[in-house]
OpenMM code with the backbone's topology and positions (N, CA, C; nanometers):
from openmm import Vec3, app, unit

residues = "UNK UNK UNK UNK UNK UNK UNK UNK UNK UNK UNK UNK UNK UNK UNK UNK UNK UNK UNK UNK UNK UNK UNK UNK UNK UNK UNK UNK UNK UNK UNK UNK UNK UNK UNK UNK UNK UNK UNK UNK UNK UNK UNK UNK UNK UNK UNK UNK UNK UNK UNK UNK UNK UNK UNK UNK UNK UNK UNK UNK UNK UNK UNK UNK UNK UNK UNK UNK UNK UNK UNK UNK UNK UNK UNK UNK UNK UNK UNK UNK UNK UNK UNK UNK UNK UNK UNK UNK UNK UNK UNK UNK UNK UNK UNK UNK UNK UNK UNK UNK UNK UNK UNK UNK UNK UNK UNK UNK UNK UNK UNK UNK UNK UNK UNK UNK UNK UNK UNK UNK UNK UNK UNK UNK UNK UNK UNK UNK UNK UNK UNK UNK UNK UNK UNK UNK UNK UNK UNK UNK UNK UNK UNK UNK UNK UNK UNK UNK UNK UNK UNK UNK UNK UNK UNK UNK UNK UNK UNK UNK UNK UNK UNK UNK UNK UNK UNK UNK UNK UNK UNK UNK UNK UNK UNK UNK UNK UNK UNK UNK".split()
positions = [
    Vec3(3.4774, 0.6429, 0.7170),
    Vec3(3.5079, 0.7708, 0.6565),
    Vec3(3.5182, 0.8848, 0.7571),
    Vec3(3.4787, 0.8515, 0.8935),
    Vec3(3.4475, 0.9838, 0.9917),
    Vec3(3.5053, 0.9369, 1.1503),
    Vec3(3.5361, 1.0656, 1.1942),
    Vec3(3.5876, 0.9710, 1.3173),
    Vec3(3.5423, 1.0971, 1.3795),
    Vec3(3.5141, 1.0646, 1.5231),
    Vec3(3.5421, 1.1615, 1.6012),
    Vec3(3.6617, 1.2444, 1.6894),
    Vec3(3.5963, 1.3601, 1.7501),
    Vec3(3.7285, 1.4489, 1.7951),
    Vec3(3.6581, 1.5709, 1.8056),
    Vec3(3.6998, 1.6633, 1.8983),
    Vec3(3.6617, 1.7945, 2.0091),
    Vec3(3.6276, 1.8714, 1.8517),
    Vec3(3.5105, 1.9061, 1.8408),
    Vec3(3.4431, 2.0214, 1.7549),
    Vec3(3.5098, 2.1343, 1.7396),
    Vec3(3.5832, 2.1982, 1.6380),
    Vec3(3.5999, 2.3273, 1.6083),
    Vec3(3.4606, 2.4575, 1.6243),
    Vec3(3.3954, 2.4309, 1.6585),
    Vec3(3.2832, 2.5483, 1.7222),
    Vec3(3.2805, 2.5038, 1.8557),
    Vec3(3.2407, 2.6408, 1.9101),
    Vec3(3.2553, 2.6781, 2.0701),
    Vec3(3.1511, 2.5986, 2.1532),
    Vec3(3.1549, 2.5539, 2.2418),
    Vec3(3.0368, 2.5020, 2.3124),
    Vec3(2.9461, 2.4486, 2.2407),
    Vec3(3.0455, 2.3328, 2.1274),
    Vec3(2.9663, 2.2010, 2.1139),
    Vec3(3.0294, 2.0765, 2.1459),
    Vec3(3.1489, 2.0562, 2.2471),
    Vec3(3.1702, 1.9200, 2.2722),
    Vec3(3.2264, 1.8353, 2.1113),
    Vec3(3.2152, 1.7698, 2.0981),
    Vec3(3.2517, 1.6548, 1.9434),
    Vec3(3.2171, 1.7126, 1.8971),
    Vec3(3.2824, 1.6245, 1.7695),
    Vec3(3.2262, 1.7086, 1.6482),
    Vec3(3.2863, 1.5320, 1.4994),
    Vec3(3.2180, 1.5161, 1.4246),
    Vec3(3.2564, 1.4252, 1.3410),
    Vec3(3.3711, 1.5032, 1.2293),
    Vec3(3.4858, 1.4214, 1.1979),
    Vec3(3.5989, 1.4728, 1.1396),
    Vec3(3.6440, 1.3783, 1.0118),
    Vec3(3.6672, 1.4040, 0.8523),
    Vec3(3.6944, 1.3007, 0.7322),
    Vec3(3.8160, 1.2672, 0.8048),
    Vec3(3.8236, 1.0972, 0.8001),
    Vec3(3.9332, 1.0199, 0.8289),
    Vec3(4.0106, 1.0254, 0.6947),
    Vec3(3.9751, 1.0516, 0.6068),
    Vec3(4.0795, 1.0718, 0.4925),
    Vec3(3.9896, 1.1621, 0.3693),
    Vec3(4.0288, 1.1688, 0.2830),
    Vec3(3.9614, 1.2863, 0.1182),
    Vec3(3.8282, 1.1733, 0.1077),
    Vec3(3.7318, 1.3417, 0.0921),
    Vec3(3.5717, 1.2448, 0.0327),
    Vec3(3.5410, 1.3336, -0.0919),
    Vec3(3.5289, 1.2788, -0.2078),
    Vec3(3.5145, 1.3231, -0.3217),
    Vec3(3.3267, 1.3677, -0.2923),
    Vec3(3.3602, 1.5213, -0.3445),
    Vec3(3.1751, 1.5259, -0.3505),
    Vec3(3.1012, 1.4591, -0.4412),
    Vec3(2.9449, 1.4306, -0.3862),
    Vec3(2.8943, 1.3674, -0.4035),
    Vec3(2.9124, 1.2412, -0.3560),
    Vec3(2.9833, 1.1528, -0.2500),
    Vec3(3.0375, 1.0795, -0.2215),
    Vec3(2.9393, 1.0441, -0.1093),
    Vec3(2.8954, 0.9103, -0.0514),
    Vec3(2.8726, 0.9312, 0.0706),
    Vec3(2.9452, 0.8944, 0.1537),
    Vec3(2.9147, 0.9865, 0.2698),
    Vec3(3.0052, 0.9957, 0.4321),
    Vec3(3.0297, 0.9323, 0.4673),
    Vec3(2.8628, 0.8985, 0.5319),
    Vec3(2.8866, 0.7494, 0.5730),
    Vec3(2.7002, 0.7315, 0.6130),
    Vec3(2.6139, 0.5951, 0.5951),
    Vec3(2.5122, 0.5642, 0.5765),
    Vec3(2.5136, 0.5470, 0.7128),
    Vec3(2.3718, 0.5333, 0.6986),
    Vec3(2.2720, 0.4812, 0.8684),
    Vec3(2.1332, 0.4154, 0.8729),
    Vec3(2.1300, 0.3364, 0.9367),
    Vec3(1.9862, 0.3078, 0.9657),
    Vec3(1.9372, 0.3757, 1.0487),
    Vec3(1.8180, 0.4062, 1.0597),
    Vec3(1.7144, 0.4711, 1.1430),
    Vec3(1.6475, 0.4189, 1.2083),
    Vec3(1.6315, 0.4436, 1.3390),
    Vec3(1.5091, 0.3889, 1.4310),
    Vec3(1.3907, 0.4812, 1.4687),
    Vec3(1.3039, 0.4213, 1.4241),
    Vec3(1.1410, 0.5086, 1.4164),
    Vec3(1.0940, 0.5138, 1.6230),
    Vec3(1.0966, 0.6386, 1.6213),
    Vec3(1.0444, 0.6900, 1.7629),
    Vec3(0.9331, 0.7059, 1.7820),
    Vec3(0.8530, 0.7002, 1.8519),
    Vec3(0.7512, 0.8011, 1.8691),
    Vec3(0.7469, 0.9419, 1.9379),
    Vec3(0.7238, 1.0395, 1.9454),
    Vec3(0.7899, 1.1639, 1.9728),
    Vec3(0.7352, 1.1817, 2.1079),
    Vec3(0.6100, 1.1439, 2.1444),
    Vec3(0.5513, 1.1445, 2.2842),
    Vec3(0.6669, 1.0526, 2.3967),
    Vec3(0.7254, 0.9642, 2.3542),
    Vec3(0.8231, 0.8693, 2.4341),
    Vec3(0.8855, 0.9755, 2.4772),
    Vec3(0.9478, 1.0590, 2.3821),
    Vec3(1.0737, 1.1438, 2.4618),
    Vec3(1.0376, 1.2831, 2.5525),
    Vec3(0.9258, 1.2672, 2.5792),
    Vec3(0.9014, 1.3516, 2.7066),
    Vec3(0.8908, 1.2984, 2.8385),
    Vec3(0.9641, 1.4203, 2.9020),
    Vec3(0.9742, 1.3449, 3.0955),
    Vec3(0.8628, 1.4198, 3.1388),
    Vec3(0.7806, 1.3392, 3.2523),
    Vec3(0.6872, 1.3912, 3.2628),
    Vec3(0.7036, 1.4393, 3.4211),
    Vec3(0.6504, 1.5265, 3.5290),
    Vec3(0.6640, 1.5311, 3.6999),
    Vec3(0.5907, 1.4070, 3.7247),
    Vec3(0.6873, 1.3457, 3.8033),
    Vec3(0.6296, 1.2505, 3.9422),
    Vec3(0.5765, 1.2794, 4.0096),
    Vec3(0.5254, 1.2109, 4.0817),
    Vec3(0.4224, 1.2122, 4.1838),
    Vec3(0.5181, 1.1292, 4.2795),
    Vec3(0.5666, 1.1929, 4.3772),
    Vec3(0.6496, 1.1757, 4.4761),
    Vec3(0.5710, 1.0788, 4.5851),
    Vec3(0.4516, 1.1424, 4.6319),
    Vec3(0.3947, 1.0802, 4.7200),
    Vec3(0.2782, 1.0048, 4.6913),
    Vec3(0.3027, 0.8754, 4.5992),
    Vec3(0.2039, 0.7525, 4.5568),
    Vec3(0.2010, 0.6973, 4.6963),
    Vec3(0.1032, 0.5826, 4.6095),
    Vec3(0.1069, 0.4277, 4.6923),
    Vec3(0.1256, 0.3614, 4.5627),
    Vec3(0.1388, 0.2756, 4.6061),
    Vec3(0.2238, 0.1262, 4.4905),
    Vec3(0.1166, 0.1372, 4.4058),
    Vec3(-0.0363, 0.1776, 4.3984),
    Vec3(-0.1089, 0.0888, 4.2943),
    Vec3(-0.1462, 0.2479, 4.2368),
    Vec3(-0.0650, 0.3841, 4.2430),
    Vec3(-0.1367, 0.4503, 4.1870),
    Vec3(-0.0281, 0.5246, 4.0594),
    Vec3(-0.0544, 0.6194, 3.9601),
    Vec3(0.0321, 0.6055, 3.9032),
    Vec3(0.1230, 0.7414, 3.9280),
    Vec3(0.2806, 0.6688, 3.8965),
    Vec3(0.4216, 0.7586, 3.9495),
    Vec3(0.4041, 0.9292, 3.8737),
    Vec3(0.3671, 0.8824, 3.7501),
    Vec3(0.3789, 0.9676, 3.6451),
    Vec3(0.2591, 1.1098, 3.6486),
    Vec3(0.2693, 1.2060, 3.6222),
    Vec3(0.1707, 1.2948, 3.6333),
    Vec3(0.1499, 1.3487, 3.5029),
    Vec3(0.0777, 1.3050, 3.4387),
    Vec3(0.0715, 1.3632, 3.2786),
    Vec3(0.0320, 1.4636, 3.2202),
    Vec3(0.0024, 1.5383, 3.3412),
    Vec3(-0.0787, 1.6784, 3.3225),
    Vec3(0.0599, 1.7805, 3.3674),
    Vec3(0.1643, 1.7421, 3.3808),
    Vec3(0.2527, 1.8424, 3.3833),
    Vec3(0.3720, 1.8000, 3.2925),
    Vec3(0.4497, 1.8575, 3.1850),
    Vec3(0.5564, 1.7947, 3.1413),
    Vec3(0.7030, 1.9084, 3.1813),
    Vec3(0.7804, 1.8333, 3.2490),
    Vec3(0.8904, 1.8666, 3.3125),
    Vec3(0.9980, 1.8870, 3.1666),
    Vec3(1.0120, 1.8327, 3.0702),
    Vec3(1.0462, 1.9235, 2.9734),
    Vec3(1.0877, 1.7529, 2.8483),
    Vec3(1.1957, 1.7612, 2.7650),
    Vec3(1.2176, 1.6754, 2.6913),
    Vec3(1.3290, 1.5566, 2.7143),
    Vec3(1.3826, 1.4067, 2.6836),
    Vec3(1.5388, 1.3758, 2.6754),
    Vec3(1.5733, 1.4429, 2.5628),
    Vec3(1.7338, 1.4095, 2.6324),
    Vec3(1.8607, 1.4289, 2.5486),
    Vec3(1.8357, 1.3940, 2.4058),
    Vec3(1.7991, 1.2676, 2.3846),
    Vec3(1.7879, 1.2014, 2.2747),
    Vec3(1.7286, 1.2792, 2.1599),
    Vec3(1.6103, 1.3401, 2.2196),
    Vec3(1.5834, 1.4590, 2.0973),
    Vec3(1.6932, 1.4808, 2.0074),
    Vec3(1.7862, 1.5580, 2.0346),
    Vec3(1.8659, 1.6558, 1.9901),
    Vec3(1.9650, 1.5458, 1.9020),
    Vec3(1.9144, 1.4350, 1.8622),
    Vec3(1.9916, 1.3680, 1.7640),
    Vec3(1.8719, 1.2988, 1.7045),
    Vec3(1.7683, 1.3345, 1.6762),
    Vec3(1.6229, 1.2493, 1.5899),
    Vec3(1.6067, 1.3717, 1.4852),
    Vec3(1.5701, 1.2996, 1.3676),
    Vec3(1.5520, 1.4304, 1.2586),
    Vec3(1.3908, 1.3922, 1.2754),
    Vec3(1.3369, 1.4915, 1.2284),
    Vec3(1.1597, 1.5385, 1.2373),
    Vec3(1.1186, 1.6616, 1.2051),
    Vec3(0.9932, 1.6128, 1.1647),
    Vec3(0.9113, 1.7643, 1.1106),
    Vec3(0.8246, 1.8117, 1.2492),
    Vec3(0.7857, 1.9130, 1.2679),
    Vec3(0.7587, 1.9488, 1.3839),
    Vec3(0.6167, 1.9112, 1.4053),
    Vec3(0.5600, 1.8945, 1.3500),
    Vec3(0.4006, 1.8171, 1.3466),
    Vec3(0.3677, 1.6904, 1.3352),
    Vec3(0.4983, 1.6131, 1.3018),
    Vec3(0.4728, 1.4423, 1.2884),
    Vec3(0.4814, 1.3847, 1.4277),
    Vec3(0.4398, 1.3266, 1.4339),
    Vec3(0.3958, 1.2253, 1.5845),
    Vec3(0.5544, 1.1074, 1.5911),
    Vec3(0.6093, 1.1032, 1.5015),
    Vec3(0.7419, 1.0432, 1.4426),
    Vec3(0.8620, 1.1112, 1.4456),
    Vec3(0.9673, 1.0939, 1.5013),
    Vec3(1.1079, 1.0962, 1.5161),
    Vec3(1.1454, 0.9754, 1.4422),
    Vec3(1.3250, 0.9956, 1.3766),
    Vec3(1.3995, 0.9452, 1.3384),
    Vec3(1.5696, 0.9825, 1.3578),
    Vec3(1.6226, 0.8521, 1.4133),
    Vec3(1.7495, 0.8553, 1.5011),
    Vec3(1.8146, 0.7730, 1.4424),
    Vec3(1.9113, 0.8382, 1.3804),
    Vec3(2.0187, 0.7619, 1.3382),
    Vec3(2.0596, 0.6523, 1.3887),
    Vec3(2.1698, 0.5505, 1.3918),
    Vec3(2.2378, 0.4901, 1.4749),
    Vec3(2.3384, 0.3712, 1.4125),
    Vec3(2.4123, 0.5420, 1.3692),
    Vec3(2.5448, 0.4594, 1.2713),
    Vec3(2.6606, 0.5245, 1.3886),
    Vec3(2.7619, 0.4267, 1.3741),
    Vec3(2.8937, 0.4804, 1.4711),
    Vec3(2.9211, 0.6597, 1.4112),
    Vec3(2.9312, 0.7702, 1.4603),
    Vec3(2.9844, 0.8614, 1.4752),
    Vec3(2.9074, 1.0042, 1.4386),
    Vec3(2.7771, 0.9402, 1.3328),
    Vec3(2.7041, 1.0350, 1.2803),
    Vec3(2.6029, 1.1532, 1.3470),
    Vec3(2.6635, 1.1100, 1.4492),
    Vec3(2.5176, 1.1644, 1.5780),
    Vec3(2.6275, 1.2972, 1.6195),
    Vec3(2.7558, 1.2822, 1.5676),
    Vec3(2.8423, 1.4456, 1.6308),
    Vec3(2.8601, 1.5153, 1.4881),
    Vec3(2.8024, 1.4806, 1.3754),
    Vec3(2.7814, 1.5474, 1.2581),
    Vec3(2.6955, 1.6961, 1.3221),
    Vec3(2.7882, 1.8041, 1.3157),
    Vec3(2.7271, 1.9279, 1.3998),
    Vec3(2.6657, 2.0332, 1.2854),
    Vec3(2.5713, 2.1024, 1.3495),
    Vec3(2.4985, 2.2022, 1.2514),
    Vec3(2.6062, 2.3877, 1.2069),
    Vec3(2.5659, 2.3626, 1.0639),
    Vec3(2.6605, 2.5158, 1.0018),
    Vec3(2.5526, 2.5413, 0.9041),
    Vec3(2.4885, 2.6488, 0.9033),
    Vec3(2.3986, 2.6699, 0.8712),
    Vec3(2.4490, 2.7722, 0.6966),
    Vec3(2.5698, 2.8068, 0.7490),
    Vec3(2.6389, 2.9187, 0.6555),
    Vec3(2.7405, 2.8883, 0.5681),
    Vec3(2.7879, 2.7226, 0.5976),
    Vec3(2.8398, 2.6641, 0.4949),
    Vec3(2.8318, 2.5365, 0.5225),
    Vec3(2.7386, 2.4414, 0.5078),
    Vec3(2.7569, 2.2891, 0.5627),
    Vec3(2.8481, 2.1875, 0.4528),
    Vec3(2.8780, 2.1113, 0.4448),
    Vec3(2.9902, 2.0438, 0.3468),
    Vec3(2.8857, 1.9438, 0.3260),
    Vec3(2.8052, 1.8858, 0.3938),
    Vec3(2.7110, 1.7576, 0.4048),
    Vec3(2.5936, 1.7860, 0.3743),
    Vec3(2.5047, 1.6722, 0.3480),
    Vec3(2.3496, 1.6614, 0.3496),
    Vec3(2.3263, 1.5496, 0.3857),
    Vec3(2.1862, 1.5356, 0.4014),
    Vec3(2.1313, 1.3889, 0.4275),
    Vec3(2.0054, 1.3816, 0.2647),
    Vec3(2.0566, 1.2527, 0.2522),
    Vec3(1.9657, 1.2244, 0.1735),
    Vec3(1.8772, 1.0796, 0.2067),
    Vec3(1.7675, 1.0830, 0.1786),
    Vec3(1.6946, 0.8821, 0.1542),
    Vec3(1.8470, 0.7904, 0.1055),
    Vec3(1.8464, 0.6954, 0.1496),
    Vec3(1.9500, 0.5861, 0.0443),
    Vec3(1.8991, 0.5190, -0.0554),
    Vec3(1.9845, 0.5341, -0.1190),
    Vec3(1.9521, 0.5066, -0.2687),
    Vec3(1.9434, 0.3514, -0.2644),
    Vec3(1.9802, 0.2898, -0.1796),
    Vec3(1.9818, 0.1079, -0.1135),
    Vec3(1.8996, 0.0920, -0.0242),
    Vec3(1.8234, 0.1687, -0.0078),
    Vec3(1.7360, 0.1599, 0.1324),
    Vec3(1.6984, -0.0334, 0.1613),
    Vec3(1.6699, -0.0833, 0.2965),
    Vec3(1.6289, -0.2124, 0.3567),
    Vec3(1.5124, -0.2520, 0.2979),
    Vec3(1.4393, -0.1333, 0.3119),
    Vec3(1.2934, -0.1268, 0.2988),
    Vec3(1.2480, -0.1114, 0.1197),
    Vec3(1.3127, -0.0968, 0.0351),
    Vec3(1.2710, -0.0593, -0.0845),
    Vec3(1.2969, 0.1014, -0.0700),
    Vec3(1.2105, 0.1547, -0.1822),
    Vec3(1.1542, 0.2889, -0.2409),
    Vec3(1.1438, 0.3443, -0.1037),
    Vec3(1.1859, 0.4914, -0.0386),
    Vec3(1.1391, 0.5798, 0.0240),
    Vec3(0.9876, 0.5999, 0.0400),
    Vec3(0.9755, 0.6115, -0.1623),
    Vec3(0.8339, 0.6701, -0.2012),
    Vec3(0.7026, 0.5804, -0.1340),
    Vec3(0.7673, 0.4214, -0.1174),
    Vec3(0.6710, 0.3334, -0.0767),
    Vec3(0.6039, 0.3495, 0.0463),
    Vec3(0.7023, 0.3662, 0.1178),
    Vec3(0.6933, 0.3987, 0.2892),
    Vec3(0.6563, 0.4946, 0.3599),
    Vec3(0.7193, 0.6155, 0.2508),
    Vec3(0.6752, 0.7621, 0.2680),
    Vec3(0.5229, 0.7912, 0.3085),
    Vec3(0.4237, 0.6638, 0.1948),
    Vec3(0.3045, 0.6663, 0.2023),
    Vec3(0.2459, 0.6077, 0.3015),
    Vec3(0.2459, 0.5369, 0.4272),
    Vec3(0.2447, 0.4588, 0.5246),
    Vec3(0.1974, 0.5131, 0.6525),
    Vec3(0.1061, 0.4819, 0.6940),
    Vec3(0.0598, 0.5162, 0.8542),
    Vec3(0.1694, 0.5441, 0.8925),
    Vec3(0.1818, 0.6348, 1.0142),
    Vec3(0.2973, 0.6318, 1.0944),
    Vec3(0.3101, 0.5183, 1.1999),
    Vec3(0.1815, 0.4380, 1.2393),
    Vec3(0.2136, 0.3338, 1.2980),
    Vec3(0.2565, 0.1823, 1.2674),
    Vec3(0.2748, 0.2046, 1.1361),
    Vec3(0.3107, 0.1237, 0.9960),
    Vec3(0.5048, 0.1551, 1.0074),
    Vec3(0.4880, 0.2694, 0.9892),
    Vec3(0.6442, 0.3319, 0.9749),
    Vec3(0.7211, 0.2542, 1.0897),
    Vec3(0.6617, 0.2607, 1.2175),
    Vec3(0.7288, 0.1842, 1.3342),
    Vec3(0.7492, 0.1082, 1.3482),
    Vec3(0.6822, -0.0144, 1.2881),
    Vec3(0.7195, -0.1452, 1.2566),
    Vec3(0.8286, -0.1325, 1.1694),
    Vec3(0.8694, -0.0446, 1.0789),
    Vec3(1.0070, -0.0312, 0.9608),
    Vec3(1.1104, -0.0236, 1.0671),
    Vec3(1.1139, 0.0440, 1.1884),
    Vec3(1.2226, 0.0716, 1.2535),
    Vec3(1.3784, -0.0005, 1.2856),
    Vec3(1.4578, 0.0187, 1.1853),
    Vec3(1.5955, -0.0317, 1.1537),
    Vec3(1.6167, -0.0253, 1.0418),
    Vec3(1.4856, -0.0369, 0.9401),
    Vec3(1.5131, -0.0838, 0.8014),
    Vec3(1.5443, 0.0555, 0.7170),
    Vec3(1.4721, 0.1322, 0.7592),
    Vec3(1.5085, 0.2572, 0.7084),
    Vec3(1.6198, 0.2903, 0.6701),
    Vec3(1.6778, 0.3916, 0.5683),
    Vec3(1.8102, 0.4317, 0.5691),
    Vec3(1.8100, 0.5733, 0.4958),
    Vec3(1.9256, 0.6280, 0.5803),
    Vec3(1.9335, 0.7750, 0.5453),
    Vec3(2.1085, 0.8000, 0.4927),
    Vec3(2.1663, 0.8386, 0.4302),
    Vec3(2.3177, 0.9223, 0.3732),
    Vec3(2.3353, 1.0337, 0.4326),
    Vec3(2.4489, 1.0296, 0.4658),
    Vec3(2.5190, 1.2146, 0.4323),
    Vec3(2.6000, 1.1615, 0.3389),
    Vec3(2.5776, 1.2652, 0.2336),
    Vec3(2.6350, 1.2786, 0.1498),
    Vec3(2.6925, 1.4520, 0.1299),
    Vec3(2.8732, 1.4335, 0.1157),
    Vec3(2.9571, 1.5638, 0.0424),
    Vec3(2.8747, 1.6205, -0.0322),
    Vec3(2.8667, 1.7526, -0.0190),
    Vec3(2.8060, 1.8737, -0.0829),
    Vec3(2.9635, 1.9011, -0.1939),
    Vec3(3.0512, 1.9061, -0.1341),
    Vec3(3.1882, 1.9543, -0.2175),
    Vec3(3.2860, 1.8589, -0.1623),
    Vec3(3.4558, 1.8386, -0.2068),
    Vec3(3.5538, 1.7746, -0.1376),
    Vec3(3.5511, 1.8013, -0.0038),
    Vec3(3.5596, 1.7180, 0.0550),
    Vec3(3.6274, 1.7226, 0.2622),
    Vec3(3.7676, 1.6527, 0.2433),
    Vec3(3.8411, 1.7381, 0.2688),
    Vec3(4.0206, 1.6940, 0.3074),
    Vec3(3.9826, 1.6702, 0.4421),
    Vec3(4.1181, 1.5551, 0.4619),
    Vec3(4.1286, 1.4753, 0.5528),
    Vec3(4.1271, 1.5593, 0.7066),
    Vec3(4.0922, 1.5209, 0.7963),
    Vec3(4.0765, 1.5932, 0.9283),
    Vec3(3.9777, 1.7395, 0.9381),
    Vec3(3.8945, 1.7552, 0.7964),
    Vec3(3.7707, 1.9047, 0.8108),
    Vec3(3.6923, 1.7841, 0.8941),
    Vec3(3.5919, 1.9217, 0.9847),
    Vec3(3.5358, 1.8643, 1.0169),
    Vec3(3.3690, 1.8603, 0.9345),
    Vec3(3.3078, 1.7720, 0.9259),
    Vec3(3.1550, 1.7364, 0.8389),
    Vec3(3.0664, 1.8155, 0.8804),
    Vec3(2.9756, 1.9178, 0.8207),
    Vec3(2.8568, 1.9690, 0.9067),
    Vec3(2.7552, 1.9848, 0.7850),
    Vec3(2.6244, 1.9676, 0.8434),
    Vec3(2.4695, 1.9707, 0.7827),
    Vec3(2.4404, 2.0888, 0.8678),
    Vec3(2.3341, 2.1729, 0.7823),
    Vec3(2.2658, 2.2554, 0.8351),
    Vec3(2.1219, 2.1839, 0.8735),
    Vec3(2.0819, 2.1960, 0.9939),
    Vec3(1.9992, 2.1468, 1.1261),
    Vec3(1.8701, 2.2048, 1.0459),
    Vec3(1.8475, 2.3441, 0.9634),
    Vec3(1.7156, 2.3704, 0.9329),
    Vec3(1.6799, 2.5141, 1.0121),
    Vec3(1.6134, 2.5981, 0.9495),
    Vec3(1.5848, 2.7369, 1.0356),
    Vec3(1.5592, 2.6896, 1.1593),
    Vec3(1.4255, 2.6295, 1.1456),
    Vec3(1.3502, 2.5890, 1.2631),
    Vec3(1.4195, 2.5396, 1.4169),
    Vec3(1.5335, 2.4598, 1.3841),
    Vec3(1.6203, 2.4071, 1.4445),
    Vec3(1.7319, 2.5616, 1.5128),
    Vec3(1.7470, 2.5982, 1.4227),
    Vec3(1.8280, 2.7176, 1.4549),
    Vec3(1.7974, 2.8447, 1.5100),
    Vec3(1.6376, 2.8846, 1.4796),
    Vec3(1.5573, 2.9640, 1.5615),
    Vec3(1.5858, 2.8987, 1.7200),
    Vec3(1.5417, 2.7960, 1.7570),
    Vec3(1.5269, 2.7218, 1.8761),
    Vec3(1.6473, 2.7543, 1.9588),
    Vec3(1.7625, 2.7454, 1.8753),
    Vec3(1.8597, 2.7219, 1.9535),
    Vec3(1.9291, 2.8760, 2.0012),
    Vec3(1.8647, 2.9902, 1.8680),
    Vec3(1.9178, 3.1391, 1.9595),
    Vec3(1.8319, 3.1874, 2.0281),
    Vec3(1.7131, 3.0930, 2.0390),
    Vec3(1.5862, 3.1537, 2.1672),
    Vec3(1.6378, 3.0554, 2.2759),
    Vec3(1.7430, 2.9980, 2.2891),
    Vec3(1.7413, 2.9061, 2.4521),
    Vec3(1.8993, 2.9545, 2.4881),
    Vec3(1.9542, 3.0089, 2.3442),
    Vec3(2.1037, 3.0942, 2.4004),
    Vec3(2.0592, 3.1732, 2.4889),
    Vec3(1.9648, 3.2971, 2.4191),
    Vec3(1.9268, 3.4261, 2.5191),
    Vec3(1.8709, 3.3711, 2.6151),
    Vec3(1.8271, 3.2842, 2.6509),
    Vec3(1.7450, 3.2248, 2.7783),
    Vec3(1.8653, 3.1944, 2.8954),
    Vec3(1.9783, 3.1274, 2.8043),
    Vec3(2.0821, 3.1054, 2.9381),
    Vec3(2.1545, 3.1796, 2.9474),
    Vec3(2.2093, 3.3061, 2.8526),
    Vec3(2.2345, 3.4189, 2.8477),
    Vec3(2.2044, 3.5164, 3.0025),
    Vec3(2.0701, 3.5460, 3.0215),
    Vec3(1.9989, 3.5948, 3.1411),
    Vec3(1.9427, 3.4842, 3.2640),
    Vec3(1.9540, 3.3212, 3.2092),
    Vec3(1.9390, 3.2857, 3.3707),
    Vec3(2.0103, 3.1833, 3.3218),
    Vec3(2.0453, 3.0693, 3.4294),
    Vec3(2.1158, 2.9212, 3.3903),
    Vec3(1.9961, 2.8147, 3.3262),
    Vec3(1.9457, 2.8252, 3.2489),
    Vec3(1.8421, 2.7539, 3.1863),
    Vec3(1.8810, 2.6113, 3.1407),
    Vec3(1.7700, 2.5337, 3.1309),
    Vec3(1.7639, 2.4086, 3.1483),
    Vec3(1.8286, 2.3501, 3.0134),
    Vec3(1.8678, 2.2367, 2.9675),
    Vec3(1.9528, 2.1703, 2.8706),
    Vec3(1.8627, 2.1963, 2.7538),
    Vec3(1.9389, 2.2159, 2.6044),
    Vec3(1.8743, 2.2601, 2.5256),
    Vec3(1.7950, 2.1523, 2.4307),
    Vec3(1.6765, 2.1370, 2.4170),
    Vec3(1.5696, 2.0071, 2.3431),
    Vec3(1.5298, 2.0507, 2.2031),
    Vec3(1.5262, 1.9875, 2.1059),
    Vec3(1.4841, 2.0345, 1.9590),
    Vec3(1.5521, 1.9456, 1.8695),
    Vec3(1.4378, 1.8882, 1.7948),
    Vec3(1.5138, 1.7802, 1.6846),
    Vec3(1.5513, 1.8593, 1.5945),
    Vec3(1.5949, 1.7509, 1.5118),
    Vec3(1.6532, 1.8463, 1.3965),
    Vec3(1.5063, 1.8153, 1.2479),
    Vec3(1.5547, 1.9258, 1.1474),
    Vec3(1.4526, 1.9614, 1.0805),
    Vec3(1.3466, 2.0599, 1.0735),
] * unit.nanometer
topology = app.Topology()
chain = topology.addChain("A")
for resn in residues:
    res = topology.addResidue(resn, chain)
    for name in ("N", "CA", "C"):
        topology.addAtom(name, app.Element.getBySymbol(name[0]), res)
């Protein structure tokens, strides 16, 4: 249902585009999810000058986040990320002021009930990792070649006009923040 192609907003690279008419309420297109742990996706400073048996990593300083963030949905207090990893859904870009899309639970989920899992240790949840499943689903019609957008969430969008003004006044470092 989605293909990619150069984003109609400024300085976002891709952007996901309807390969043909999606009736709302329709879904986009489904995904499985892979359960993260959110501590993984931090880089931490090296320690340049080891010896073989001591460790590289310095954990008392964190040099900042990956890339990968910026495509995991999460609440900002869960110890848990979730990353899509359906062909094209990852350039589904944020419009906060009119999005055409949502994400919803799948109504087919791998795993059963949402509600089941929902209830689950988070180190429980990680063992689910694949089975999960999430939708975008049309908010209204998408004619062929609009491009698809979800709104990312305040939180998400605060983040991102506090690291504009940041590179605004210096060349600041790549921008990190899941979505949600």
């Amino acid at each position: 249902n989605i293909q990619a192609g150069p984003s109609t907003l400024p300085d976002t690279g891709r952007g996901a585009f309807a390969k043909k008419f999606i009736r709302k309420g329709s879904i986009i297109a489904p995904t499985p999810l892979v359960v993260l742990k959110r501590e993984d996706l931090v880089i931490f400073q090296a320690n340049l000058n080891v010896d073989v048996d001591e460790d590289v990593l310095n954990f008392d300083k964190v040099e900042g986040h990956e890339l990968l963030l910026n495509y995991c949905f999460g609440h900002k207090d869960s110890s848990l990320l979730l990353l899509p990893y359906s062909p094209i859904v990852n350039f589904i870009n944020h419009d906060s002021m009119a999005p055409n899309a949502e994400i919803r639970w799948s109504k087919k989920p791998l795993l059963g009930d949402p509600e089941d899992w929902l209830n689950l240790h988070p180190l429980d949840v990680l063992d689910q990792s694949g089975q999960l499943m999430m939708e975008f689903i049309a908010l209204r019609d998408i004619g062929p070649g609009e491009e698809v957008f979800i709104n990312y969430g305040r939180e998400w969008e605060d983040a991102w006009s506090k690291h504009e003004a940041k590179r605004e006044l210096t060349s600041s470092d790549a921008f990190r923040h899941e979505i949600g």
